[in-house]
OpenMM code with the backbone's topology and positions (N, CA, C; nanometers):
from openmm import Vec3, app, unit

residues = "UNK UNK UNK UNK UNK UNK UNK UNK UNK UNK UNK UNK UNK UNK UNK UNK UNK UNK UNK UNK UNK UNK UNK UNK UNK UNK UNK UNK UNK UNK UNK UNK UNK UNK UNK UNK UNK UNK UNK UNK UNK UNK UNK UNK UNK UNK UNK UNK UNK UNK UNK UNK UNK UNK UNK UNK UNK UNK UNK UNK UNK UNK UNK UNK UNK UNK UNK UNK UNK UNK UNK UNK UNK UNK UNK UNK UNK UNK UNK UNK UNK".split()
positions = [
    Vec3(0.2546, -0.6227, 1.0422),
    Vec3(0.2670, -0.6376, 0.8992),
    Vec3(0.3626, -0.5296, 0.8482),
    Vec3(0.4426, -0.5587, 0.7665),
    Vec3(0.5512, -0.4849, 0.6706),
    Vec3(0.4915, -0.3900, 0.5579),
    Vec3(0.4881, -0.2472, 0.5656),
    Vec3(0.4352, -0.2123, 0.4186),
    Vec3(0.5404, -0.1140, 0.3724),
    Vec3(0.5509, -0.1821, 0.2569),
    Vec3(0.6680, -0.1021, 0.1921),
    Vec3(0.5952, 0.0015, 0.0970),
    Vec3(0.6728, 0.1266, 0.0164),
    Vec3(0.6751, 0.2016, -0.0656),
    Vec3(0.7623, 0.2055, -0.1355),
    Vec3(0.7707, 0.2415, -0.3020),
    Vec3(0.7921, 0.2226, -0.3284),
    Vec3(0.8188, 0.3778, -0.4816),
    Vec3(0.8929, 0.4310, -0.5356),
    Vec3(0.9009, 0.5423, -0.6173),
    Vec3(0.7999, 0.6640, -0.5722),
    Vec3(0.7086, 0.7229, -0.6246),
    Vec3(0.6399, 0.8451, -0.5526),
    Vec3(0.5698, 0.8105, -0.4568),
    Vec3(0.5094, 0.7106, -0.4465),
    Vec3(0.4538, 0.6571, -0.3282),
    Vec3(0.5304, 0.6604, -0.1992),
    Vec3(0.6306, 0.6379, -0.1883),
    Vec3(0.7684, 0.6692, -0.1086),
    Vec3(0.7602, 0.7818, -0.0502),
    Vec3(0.8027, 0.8817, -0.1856),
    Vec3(0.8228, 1.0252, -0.1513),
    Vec3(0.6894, 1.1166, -0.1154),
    Vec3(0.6074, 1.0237, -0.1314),
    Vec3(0.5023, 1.0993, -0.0382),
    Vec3(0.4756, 1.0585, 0.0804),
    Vec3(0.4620, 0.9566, 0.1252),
    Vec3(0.4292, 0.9248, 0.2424),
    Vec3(0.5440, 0.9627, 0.3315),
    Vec3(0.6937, 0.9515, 0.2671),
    Vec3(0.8158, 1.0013, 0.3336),
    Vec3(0.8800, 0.8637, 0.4329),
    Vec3(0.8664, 0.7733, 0.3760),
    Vec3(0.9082, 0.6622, 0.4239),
    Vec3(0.9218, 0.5170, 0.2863),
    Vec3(1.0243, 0.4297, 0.2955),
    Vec3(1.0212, 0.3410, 0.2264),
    Vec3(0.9624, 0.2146, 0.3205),
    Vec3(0.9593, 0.1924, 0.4226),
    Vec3(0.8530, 0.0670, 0.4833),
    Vec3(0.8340, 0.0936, 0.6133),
    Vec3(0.7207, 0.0583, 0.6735),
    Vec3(0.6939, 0.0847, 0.8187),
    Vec3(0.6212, -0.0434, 0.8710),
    Vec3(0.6032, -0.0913, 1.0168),
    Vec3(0.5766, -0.1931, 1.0161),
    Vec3(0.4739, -0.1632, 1.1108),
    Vec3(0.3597, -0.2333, 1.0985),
    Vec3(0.2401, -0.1641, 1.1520),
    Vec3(0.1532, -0.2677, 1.1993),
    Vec3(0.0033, -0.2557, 1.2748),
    Vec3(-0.0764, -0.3683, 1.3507),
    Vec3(-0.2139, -0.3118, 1.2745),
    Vec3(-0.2702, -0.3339, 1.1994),
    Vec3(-0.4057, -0.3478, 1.1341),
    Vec3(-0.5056, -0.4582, 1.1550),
    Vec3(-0.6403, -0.4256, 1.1440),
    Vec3(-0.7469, -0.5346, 1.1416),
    Vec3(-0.7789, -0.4977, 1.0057),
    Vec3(-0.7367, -0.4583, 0.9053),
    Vec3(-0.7926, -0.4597, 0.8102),
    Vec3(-0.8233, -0.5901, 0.7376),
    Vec3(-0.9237, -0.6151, 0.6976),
    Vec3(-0.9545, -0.7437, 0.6103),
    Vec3(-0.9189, -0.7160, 0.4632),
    Vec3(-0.8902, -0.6250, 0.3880),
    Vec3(-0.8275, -0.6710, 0.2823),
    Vec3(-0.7401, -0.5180, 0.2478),
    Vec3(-0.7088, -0.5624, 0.1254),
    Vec3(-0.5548, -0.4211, 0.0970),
    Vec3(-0.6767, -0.2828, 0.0570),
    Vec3(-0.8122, -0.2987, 0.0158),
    Vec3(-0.8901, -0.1668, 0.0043),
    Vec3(-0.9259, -0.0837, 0.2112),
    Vec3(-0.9178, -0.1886, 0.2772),
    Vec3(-0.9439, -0.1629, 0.4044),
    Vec3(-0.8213, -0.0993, 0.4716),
    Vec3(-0.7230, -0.1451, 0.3996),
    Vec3(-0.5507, -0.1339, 0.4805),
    Vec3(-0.5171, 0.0279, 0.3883),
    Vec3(-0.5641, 0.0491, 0.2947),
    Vec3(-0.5387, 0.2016, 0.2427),
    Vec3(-0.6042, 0.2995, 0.2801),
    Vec3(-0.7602, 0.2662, 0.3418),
    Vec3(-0.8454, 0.3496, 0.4182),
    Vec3(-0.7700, 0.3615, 0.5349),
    Vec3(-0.7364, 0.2694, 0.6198),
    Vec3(-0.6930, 0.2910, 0.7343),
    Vec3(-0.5621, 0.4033, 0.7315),
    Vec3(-0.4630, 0.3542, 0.5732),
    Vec3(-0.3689, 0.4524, 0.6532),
    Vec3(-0.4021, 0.5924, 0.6100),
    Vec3(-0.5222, 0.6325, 0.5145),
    Vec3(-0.5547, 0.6917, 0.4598),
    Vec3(-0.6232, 0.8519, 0.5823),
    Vec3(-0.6461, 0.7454, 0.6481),
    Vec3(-0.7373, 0.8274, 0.7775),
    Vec3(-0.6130, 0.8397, 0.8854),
    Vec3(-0.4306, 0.8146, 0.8801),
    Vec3(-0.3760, 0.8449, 0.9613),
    Vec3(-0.2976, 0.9648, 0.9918),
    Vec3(-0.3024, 1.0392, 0.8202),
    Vec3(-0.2122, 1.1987, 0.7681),
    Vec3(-0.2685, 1.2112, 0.6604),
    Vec3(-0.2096, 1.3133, 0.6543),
    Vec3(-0.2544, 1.4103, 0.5225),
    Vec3(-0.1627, 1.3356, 0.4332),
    Vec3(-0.0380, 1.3249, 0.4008),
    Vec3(0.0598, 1.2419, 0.4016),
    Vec3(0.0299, 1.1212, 0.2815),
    Vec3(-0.0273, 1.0822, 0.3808),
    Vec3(-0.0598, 0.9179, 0.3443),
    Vec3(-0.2238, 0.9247, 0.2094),
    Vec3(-0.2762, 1.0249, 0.2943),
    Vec3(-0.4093, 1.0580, 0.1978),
    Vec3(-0.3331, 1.1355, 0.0638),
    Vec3(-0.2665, 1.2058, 0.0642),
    Vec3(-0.2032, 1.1946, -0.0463),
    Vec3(-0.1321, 1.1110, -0.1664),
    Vec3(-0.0889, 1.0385, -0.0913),
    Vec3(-0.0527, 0.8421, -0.1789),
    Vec3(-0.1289, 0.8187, -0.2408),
    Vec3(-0.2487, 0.8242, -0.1511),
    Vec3(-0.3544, 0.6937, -0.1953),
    Vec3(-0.4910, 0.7328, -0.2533),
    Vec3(-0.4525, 0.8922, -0.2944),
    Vec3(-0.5662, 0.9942, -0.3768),
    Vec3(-0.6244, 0.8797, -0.4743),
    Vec3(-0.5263, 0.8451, -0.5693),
    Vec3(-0.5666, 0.7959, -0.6941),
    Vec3(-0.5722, 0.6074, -0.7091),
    Vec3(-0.6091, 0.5539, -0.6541),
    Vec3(-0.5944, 0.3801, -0.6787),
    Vec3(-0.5873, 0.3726, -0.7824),
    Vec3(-0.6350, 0.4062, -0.9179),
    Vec3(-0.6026, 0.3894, -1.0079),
    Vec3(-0.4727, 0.3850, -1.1026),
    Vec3(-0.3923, 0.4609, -1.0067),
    Vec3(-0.2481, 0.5125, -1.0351),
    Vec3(-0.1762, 0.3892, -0.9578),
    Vec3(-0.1535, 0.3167, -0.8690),
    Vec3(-0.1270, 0.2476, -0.8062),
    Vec3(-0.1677, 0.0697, -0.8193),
    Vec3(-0.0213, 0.0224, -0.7639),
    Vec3(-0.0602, -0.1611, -0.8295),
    Vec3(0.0197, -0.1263, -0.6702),
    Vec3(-0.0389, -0.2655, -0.6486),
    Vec3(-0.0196, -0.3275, -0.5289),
    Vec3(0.0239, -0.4727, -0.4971),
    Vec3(0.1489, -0.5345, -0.4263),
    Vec3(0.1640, -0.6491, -0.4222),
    Vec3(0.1565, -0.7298, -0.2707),
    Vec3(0.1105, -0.8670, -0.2431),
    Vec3(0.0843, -0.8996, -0.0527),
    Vec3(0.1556, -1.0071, -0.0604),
    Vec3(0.2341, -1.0287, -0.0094),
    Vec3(0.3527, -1.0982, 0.0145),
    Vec3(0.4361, -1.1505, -0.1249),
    Vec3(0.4470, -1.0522, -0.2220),
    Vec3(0.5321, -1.0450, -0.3339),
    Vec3(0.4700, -1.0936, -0.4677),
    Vec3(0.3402, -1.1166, -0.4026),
    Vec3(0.2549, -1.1329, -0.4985),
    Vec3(0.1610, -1.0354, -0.5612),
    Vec3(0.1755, -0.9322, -0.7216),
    Vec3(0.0449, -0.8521, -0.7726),
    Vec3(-0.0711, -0.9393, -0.7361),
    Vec3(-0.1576, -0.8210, -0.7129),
    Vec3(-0.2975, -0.8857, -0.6542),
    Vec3(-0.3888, -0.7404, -0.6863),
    Vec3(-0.4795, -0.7291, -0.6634),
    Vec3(-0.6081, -0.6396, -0.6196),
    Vec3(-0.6318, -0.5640, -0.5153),
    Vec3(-0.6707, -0.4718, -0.4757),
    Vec3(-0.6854, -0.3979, -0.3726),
    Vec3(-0.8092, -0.4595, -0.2998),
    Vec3(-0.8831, -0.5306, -0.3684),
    Vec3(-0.9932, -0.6173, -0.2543),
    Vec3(-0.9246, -0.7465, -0.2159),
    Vec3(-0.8169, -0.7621, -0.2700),
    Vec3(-0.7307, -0.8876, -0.1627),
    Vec3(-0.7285, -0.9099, -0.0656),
    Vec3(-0.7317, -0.9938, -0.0031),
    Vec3(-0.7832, -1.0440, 0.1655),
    Vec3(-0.6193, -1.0356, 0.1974),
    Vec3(-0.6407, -0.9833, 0.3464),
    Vec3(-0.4857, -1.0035, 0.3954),
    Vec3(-0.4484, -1.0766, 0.5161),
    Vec3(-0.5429, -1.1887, 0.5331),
    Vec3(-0.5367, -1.2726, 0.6745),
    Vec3(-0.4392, -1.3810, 0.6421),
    Vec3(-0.3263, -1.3744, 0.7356),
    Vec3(-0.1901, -1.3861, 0.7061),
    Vec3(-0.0844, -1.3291, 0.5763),
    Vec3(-0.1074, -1.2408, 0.5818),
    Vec3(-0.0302, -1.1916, 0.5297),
    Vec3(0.0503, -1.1037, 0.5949),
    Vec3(0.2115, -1.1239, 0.5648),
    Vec3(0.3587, -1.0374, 0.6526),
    Vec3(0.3823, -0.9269, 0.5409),
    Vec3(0.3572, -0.9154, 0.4462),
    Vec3(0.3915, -0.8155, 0.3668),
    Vec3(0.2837, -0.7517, 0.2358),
    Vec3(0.2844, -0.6397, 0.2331),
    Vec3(0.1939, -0.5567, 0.1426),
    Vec3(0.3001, -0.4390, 0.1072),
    Vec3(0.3303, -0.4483, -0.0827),
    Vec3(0.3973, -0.3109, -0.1125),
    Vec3(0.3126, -0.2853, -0.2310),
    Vec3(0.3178, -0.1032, -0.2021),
    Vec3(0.2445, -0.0159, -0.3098),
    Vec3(0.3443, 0.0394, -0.3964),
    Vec3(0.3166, 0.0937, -0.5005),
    Vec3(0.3839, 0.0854, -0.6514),
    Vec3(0.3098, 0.1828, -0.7363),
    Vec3(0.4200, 0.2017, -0.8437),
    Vec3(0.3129, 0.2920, -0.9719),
    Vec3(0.3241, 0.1862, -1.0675),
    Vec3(0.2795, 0.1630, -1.1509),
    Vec3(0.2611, 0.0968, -1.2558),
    Vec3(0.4178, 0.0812, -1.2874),
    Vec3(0.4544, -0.0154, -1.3563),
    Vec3(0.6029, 0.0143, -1.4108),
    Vec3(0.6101, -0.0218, -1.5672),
    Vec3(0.6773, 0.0598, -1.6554),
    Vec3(0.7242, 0.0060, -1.7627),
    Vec3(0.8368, -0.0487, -1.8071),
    Vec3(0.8171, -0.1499, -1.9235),
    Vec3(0.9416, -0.2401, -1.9421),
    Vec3(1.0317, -0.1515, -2.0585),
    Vec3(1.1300, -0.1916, -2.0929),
    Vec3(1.2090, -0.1017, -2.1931),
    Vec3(1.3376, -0.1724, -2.1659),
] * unit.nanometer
topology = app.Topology()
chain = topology.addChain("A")
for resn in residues:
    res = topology.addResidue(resn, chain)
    for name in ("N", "CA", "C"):
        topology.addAtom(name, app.Element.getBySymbol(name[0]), res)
């Protein structure tokens, strides 16, 4: 699976996408996992609340199921202007 980053989320984890093998069953399971892989990454994903999330280009929920799914990207909220 493809997970991209995306503005500080990016610059913290220190990567814009990595492509990775998970059993996670949904996008709250897939942030624990990378959550438990660096300090890094536990830094990203301190705040869910701060963070929107999309699985194959679709906004969704962090209890989103991800069985078939090729892509998951994390995000800050964005404003329009």
């Amino acid at each position: 699976m493809d997970i991209l980053y995306f503005a500080w989320v990016r610059e913290r984890v220190g990567l814009p996408r990595e492509r990775i093998e998970t059993t996670a069953a949904t996008v709250a399971d897939l942030v624990e996992e990378l959550r438990a892989r660096e300090e890094r990454y536990a830094a990203a994903f301190a705040d869910l609340s701060a963070l929107r999330v999309a699985v194959d280009q679709e906004l969704t929920d962090f209890d989103a199921p991800l069985a078939g799914a090729r892509e998951v990207a994390f995000f800050p909220p964005m404003t329009g202007g």
